[in-house]
N, C-alpha and C positions, 0 to 999 in steps of 0.2 A: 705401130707408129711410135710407143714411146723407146722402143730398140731405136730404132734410125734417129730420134730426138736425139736420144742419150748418144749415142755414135759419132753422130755430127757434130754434136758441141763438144765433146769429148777431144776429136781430131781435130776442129777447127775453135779449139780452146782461142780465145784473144788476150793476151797478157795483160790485160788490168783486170780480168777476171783470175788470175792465179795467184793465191795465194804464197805460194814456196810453203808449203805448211811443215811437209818431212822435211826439207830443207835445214829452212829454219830453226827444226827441233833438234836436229843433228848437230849443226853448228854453236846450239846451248850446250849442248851435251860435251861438246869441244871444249866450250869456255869452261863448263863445269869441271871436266878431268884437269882439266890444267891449273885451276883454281884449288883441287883437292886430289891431283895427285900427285904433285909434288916431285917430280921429274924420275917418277919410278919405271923402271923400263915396260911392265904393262901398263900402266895408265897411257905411256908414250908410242906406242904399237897400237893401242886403240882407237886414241887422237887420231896417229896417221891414218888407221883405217877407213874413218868414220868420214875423213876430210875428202880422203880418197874418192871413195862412193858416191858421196855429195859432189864432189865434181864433176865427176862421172855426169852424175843424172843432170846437168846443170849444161853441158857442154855446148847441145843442141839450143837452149832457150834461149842463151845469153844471145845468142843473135837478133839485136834491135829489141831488144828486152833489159834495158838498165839494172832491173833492180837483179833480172835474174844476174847480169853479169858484176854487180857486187857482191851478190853470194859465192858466183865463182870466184870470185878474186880473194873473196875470205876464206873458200876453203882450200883454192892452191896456196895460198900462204902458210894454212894451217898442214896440209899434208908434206909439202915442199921447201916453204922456207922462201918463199920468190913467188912471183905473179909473170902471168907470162906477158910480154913487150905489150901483144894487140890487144890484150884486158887493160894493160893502163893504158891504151891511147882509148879507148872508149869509154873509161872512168874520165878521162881528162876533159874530152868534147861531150858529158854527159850535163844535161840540162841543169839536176839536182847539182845546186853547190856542196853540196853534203857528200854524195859521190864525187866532185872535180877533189874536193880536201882528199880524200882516202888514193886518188893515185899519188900526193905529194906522200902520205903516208909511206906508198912501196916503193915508191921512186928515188931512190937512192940512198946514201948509206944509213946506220944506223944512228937513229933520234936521241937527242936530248931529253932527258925530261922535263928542260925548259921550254924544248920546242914540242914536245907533247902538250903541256899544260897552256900553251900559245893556240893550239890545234883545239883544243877542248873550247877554250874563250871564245871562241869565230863560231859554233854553235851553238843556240839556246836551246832548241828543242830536238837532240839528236834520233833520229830511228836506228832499227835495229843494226842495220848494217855498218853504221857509222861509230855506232857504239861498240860494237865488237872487233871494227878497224882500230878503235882508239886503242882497247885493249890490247889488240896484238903490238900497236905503237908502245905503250907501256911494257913488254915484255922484252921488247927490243932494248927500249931504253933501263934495264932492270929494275922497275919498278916492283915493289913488292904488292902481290893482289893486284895482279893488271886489270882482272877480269870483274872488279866488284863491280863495277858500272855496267855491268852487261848480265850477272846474274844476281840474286840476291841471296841473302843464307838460307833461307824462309823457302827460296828453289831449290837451292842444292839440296836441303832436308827433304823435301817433299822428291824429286828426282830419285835421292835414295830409296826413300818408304816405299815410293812405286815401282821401282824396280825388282827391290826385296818380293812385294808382294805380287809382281807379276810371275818373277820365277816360280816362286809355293806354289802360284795357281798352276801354273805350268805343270809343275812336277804332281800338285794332286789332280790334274786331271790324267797326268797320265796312270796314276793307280787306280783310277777311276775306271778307266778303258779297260785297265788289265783284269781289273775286279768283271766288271758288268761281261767282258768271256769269257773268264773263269767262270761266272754263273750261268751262263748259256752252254757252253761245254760240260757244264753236270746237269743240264736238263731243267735250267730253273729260268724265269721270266723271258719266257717265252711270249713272243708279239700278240695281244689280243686282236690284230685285225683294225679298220676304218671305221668311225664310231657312225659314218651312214654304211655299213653293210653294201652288201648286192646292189648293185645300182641298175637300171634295167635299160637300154636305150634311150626310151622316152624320156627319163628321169635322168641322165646323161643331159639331153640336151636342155632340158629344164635350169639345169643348175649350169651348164653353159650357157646360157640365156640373162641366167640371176649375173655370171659374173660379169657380163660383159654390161648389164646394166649400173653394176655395182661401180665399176671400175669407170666409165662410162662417164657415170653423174659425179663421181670424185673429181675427175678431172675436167668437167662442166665447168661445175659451182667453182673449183681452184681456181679456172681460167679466169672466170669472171671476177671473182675476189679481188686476183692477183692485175686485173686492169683498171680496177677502181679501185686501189689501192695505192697506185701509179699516174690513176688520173687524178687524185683527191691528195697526191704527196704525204699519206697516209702509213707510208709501208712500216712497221715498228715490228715489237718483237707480241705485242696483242694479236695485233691484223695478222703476221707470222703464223700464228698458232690456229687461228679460225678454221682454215683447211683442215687441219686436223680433226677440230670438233665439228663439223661437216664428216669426216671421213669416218665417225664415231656413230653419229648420228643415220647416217647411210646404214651402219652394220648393224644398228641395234634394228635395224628396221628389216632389213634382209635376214636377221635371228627368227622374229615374227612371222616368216612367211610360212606357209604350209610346206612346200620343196624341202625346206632348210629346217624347221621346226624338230627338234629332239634327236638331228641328225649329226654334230659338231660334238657330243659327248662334254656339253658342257656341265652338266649333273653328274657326272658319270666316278667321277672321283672325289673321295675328301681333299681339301682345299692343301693341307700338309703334303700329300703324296703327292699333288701337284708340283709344290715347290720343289721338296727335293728332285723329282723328276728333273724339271726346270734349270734348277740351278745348276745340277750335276750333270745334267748335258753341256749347258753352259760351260764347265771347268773342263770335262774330259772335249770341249772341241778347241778351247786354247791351241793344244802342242799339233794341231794337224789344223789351224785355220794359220798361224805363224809360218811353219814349214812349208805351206802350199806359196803364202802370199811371197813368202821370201824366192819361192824356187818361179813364180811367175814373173817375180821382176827379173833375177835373172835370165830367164828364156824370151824376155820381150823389153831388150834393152834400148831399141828402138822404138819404142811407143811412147807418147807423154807420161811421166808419172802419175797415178791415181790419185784423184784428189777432191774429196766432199764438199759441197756450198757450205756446208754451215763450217768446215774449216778456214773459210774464207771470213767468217764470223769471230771465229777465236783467236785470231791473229787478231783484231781490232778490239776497239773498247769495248766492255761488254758492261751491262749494267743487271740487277739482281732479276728484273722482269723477264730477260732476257736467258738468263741461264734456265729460270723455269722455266718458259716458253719451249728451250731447247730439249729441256730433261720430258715436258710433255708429249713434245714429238716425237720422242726418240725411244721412252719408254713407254708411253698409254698409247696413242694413236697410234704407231706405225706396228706394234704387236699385234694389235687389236683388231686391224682393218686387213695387215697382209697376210696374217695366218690367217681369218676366217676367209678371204679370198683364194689363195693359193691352197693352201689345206684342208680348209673346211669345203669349198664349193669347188677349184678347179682339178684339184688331186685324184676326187673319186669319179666326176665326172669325162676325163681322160684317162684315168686305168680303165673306166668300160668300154672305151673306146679303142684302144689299142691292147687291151686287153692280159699289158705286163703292167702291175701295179709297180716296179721297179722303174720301169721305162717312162711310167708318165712322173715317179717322182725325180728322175733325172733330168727330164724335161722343165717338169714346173722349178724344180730348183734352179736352172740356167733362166728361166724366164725371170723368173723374183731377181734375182742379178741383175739382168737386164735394164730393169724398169731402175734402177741406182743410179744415181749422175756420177759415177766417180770415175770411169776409163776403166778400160779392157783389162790391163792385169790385176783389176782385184776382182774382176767377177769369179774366178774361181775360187777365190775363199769364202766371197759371199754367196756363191752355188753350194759350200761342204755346210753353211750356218742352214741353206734352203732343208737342203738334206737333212741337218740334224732335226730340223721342223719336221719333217717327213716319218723319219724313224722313230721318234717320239709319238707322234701321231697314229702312227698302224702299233708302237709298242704298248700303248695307255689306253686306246681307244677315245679319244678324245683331243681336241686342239688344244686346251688349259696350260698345258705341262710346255707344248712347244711357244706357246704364247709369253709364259713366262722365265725362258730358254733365250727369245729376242730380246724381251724385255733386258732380261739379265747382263746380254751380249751389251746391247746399244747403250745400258746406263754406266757400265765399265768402260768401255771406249768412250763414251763422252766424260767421264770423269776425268781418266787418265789425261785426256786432250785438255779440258779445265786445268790439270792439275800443274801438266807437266810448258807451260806454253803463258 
């Protein structure tokens, strides 16, 4: 049920529900190269590329979609140097005055800086898109620093550090990988197996049972939260986070049960061997969750771009309640509940069943995809994150290690997404 949820809303996206999140971060990343790079022929090959792409992914939305099609207009200008005719005639009969300004922007020759700073005056409260028309107006007109009103220095610094540091991560996970079979090719850490052992039929279905109550009564208690939440005009980043402690609360209680009791290897390791496990999954799945996601948008250029609710959150104001709330959902609750679900109860309980402990973790890891609201081309990077929960899992004998592997994953991407946005 929550596949064909996730399917439906995904394909039948409605445009005030999208955010443009990669969009949008690509055409900072524009203003930023051109802000600091200074018309160097790479900085300027990247620009185009990046504008290119974004238009690309933009092509299909802009239709009866304003804002998508100010983004296109910003980023054929940026790859091109020109808008094409039928983007300004729909900038021009576009509701937003803010949009009608940005076609006078492309619409004929090149601006003043008088008539820029005329363009500027006629909005108080600019968004992004309009703000980054002005810029590109400023560059036309050679204004020095077109872009400072669309990024700040405080981004371009942070933009750098995170990139520096995502490469590192990159390159040490890949001697991570290299390491961890190098040490399997001389006979060393070798898989201890599923910290519940032998599973028997009955005990199969058992723990099929637990999850499907597990799962079950999360998405009960959510449903209900989430309508009196809606009927009480209540919904904030507190209420936000409830499901979560609900979805905590469920687990600690499904830990308790006899089925499940000393079967998740959650004593099973010091808390240190954990981490490093954790983290160093973490790093060595970088350079193979990036290359998959990149080769999947490629291969499914036709589908919506992938795209998370709560990026529909970081685009907007956020306030400090709210980042926690985010950081709890993302690192304690959703570790917590869909490892001991998927890993802990439905992993062993389908290897007895089919009977390839490989086949059911390729299974649960499509399924944990699945259950994501983000669209089809990222479920296979978030199937290799399933995976590495899996292989951690039969590697440690315990779910602790893949737990804080998620954890790792989801407070990295929300960071970056805070950081860079």
């Amino acid at each position: 049920m929550m596949l064909y949820t996730n399917l439906v809303g995904y394909l039948h996206r409605a445009p005030d529900h999208t955010s443009y999140f990669e969009e949008r971060f690509s055409l900072k990343m524009v203003a930023i190269l051109e802000e600091t790079g200074k018309n160097e022929p790479i900085a300027t090959a990247e620009i185009t590329t990046v504008a290119a792409v974004t238009e690309k992914n933009l092509a299909k939305s802009r239709q009866g979609d304003e804002e998508a099609e100010a983004l296109f207009a910003l980023a054929s200008f940026a790859a091109h140097g020109s808008v094409p005719p039928d983007s300004l005639r729909h900038l021009g009969a576009a509701k937003n005055p803010q949009l009608r300004l940005m076609s006078q922007i492309y619409d004929g020759a090149k601006l003043t800086s008088d008539q820029v700073r005329d363009l500027e005056a006629k909005i108080t409260d600019p968004d992004f898109a309009f703000r980054m028309a002005l810029g590109q107006a400023r560059q036309r007109a050679g204004i020095l620093r077109p872009y400072q009103g669309v990024v700040s220095e405080g981004e371009i610094g942070a933009l750098e550090v995170g990139m520096f540091l995502i490469g590192m991560a990159t390159l040490l996970g890949i001697c991570v990988l290299i390491t961890y079979a190098a040490a399997r090719a001389s006979g060393h850490l070798k898989p201890l197996g599923h910290p519940a052992g032998t599973v028997t039929g009955g005990e199969a279905d058992a723990l099929g049972g637990m999850a499907a109550l597990l799962l079950g009564g999360y998405l009960l208690i959510g449903t209900v939260i989430t309508r009196m939440s809606g009927a009480f005009a209540t919904r904030g980043p507190l209420m936000n986070a409830i499901p979560g402690v609900v979805a905590i609360g469920l687990t600690l209680i499904a830990w308790s049960i006899a089925p499940l009791r000393g079967r998740l290897g959650l004593k099973n390791m010091k808390l240190s061997h954990c981490v490093l496990w954790g983290v160093g999954a973490a790093v060595a799945n970088l350079p193979i969750v990036f290359t998959v996601m990149i080769l999947s948008l490629k291969l499914m250029p036709g589908l919506p771009m992938p795209e998370h609710p709560i990026e529909n959150l970081l685009v907007g104001p956020r306030s400090g309640w709210m980042v926690l709330s985010l950081f709890f959902l993302a690192s304690i609750e959703a570790p917590i509940f869909e490892e001991t679900l998927f890993r802990g109860i439905f992993q062993p309980a389908l290897a007895a069943i089919v009977k390839r402990p490989w086949l059911s973790g390729v299974i649960t890891s499509f399924l944990f995809a699945s259950i994501h609201p983000t669209g089809v081309p990222a479920w296979p990077a978030l199937a290799l994150i399933g995976g590495m929960s899996v292989f951690l899992t039969y590697q440690t004998r315990s779910i602790v290690p893949s737990m804080i592997m998620h954890a790792t994953h989801n407070a990295l991407t929300l960071a970056v997404g805070l950081l860079l946005t």
